[in-house]
DRENKOLLUM-832234 format. One record per residue (C-alpha): x, y, z; residue in one letter. Coordinates in steps of 0.25 Angstrom, whole numbers, plus 5000, padded with zeros to 4 digits. Layout:
XYZA;...
//
This chain:
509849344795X;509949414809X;508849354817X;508049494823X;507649484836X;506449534841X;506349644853X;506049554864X;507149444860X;508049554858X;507849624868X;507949504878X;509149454872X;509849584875X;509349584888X;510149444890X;511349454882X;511449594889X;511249534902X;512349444899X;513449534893X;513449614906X;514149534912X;515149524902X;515349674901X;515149694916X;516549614917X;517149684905X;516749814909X;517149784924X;518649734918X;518649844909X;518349944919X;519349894931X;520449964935X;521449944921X;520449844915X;520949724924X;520049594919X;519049564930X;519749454942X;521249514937X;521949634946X;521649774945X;522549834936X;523349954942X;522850074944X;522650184931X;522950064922X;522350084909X;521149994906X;521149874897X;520049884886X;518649794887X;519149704875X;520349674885X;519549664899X;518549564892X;519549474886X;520249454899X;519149424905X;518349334896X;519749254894X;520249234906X;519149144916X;519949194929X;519249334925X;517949304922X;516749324928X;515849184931X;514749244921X;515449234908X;515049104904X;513549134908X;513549244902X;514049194887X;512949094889X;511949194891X;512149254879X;512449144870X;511049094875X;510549214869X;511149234856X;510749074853X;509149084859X;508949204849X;509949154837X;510449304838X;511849324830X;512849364841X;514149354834X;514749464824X;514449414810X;514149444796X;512549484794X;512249624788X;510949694793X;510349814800X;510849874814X;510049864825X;509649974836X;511150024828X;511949914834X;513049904824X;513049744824X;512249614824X;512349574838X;510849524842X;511449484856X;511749614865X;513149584868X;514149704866X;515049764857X;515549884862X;516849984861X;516649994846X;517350064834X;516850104821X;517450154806X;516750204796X;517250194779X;516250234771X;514950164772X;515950044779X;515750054796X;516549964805X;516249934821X;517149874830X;516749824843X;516949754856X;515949634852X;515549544862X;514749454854X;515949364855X;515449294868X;514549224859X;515449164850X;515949014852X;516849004861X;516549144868X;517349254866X;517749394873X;517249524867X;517749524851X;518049634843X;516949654834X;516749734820X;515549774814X;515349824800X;514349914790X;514549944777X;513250034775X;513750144784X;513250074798X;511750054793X;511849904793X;513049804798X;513649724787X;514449624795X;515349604809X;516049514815X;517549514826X;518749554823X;519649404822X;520849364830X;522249384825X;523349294827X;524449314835X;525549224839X;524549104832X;523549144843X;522149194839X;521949354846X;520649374846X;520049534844X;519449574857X;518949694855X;519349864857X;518849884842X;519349994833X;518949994818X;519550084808X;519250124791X;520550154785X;520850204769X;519750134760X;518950064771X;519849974778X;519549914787X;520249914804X;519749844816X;520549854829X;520449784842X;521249704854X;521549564852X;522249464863X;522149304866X;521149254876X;522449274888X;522949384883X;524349344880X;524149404866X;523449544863X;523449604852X;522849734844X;522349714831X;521949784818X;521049734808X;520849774793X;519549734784X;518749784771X;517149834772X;516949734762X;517649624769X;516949644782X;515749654775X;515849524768X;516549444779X;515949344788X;515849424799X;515949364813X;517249304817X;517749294802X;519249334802X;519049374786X;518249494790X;519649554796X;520749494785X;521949604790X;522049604806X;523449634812X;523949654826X;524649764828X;525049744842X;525149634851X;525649584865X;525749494876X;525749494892X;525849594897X;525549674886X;524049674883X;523549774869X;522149844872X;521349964867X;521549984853X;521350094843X;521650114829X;521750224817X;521750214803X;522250324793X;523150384784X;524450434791X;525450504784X;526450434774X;526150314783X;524750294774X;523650244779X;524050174793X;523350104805X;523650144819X;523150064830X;523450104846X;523250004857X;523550004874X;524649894877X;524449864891X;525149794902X;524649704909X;524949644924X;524749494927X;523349514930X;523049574917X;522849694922X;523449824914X;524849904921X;525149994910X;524650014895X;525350104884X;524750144870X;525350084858X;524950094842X;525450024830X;525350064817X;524949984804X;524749994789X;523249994785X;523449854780X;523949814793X;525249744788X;526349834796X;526049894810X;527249964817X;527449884830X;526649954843X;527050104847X;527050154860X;526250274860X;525950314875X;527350324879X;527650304894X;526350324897X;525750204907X;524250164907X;523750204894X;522550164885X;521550224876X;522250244863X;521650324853X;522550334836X;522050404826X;522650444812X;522250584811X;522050644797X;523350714797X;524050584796X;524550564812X;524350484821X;523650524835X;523650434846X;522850454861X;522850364874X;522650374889X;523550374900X;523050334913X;523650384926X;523150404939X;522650284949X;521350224944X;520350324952X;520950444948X;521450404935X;521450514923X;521950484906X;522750564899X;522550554886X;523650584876X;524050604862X;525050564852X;525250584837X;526150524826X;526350604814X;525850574800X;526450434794X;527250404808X;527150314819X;527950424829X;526950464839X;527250614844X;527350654859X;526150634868X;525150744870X;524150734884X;522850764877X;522150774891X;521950714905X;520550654906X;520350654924X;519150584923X;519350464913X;517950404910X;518150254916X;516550244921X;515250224916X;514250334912X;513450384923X;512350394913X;512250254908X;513450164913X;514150164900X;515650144903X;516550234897X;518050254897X;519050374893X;519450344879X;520150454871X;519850444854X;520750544845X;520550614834X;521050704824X;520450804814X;520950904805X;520451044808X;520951154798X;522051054792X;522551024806X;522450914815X;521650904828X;521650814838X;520350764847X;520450684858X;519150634866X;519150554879X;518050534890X;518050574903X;516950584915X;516950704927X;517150604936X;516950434939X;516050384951X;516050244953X;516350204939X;515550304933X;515750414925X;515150554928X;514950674918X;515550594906X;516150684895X;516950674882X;518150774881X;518950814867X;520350864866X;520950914853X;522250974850X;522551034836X;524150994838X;524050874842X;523950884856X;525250944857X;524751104859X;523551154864X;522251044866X;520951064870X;520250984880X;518850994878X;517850934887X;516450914881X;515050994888X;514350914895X;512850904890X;511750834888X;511050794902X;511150644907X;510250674920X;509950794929X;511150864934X;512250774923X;512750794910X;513350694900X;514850744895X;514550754880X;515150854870X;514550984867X;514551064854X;515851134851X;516051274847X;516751314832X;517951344840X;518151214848X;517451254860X;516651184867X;515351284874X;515351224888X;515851294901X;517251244902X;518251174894X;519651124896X;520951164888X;522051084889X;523451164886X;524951144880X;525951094891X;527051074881X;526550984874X;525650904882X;524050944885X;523750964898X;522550944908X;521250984904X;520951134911X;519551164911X;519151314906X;517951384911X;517351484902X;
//
């Protein structure tokens, strides 16, 4: 059984292993927050480049000794003094029991998971995560990509474990991480993340398939049985480098069920440090045994990342990103839109969904939690018809790293964004201190509207959505 700690020792041993992570994070955060996500000790990449993902910053980072920072091994031997004086488990593993304080895994140690995911199949949940409980295993490894697993609808966790390597040209490609989990028809089972060898000169993105029941009834841990079906769908070599995944599962026309899985091929220089990026996807079957090789999705477009595929309940295909343009400093996104009919693998013509100014790449003036400008799409049928929604973060402004006024903004278009879409930025509300407000969503009227004191429409330029205009009322 799980050894329970009393308040003191587990309070102090989160003090320490939380000490210790900083560092860690620090570094990560610091890499992943440089200008284009250049690994600490490498070259800044050039100017408006598109970020490499945490997964990827890490990687580089623990891997490569040239890039490190003197701490590491002090650190690791911090922790793993900690995990040993107390006999607290710090490795995923099978052992069924109650949450604690809601944490939705068994580690007794403090270390991270973060960036996670979650599906939801009847009384079956699945969590994905960024799980750094992998510096405690022998040897020490870089940040994993964990999954965790409930079969009585989240009230308890029945089993978890990491996402095992695939082989690729008879070299093992471990998963680092960038989770996304999926429930397709009858409660299979998908896991996604980023893969790549310890020097990088394999990377790969890879899709997972599993059972409730088998996961249940694995070993947990590092067991590969836990993941029978794993595929990469795409992979590549210098200069090529694959990062930030996404995936849908659904029902798609005469295509039947299908898988789609979108992903930012970068190019990097001789420092590692990203020059340009464009989206691709592939598409498989839900068993994973034919994929259609990798399709360009982003066009001409340059610096681009943040994809975002959904299988809408209409049976097409949308798929979102972000172009980057503009020197670091004064840098704005475009986010854009893209849609493949029912059954096809023809995307249809790019639609500018809106121009964020202000892209959020700070931290919270409220509580220094970083955040960055990710769009997520959706699709609803409203009246029979589909409607696109699109949300992004953005921030009034940036000082120093820091973003002021957050707030969360929504545009939807009812044909497909190639007419008339609403950009609607959300009231601000809720106090954080004298004088401030946090940028949360208020309450929206029966006809769409929002009540505050100014939105912003954005109009038909044949074809394409233009610039946000504010409208005061």
């Amino acid at each position: 059984m799980k050894r329970q700690l009393t308040g003191v020792v587990r309070r102090s041993i989160l003090l320490v292993a939380t000490s210790a992570t900083a560092a860690v994070l620090a570094v990560g955060v610091a890499g992943a927050t440089a200008a284009g996500g250049a690994a600490p000790g490498s070259h800044p990449a050039p100017a408006g480049a598109a970020p490499l993902s945490q997964a990827a910053v890490i990687n580089r980072w623990f891997s490569q000794p040239s890039a490190r920072q003197g701490e590491l091994p002090a650190v690791i031997a911090t922790l793993r003094a900690v995990a040993s004086g107390a006999a607290l488990r710090a490795t995923p593993g099978a052992a069924a029991g109650p949450l604690a304080a809601g944490v939705f895994n068994h580690d007794t140690v403090g270390l991270p998971q973060n960036e996670e995911s979650v599906t939801v199949c009847g009384q079956t949940v699945l969590g994905g995560t960024n799980d750094f409980r992998t510096l405690l295993l022998t040897p020490p490894r870089d940040m994993g990509a964990g999954w965790h697993l409930s079969t009585d609808n989240g009230r308890t966790l029945r089993n978890e474990g990491l996402l095992p390597p695939v082989t690729i040209a008879g070299q093992p490609v471990a998963a680092r991480g960038d989770p996304v989990d999926v429930a397709g028809q009858g409660c299979s089972l998908f896991a996604g993340s980023v893969g790549s060898t310890p020097d990088d000169r394999i990377s790969a993105v890879v899709v997972y398939r599993s059972r409730p029941d088998t996961l249940a009834s694995c070993a947990g841990g590092t067991a590969a049985a836990c993941w029978p079906t794993r595929r990469a769908v795409a992979t590549a070599g210098p200069p090529h480098f694959l990062d930030k995944e996404w995936m849908a599962v659904g029902p798609s026309g005469q295509a039947g069920e299908v898988v789609w899985v979108s992903f930012t091929d970068f190019i990097l220089d001789a420092t590692g440090a990203p020059v340009s990026s464009g989206i691709k996807a592939v598409r498989c079957n839900p068993t994973l045994t034919s994929c259609t090789d990798p399709i360009l999705v982003s066009g001409s477009d340059q610096q681009t990342t943040f994809s975002d595929v959904t299988v809408g309940p209409d049976g097409r295909t949308y798929l979102s990103w972000v172009q980057f343009l503009g020197p670091l400093e004064t840098q704005r996104m475009v986010l854009k839109l893209r849609v493949a009919p029912p059954g096809s693998t023809q995307f249809g013509p790019a639609r500018i969904v809106a121009t964020e100014p202000k892209p959020a790449v700070a931290f919270l003036h409220a509580n220094s939690f970083r955040v960055q400008t990710i769009p997520k799409n959706d699709v609803k049928l409203v009246h029979g018809h589909p409607r696109v929604f699109v949300v992004w973060e953005g921030c009034r402004t940036s000082i120093f790293g820091v973003c002021e006024e957050p707030r969360i903004n929504l545009a939807r278009s009812a044909d497909f964004g190639g007419g008339r879409l609403v950009h609607q930025p959300p009231r601000p509300s809720l106090p954080q201190s004298p004088g401030r407000r946090a940028g949360l969503g208020g309450p929206r009227q029966r006809d769409g509207r929002q009540p505050s004191a100014a939105h912003a429409r954005v109009q038909r330029d044949r074809g394409r959505c233009g610039a946000a205009r504010p409208v005061h009322r």
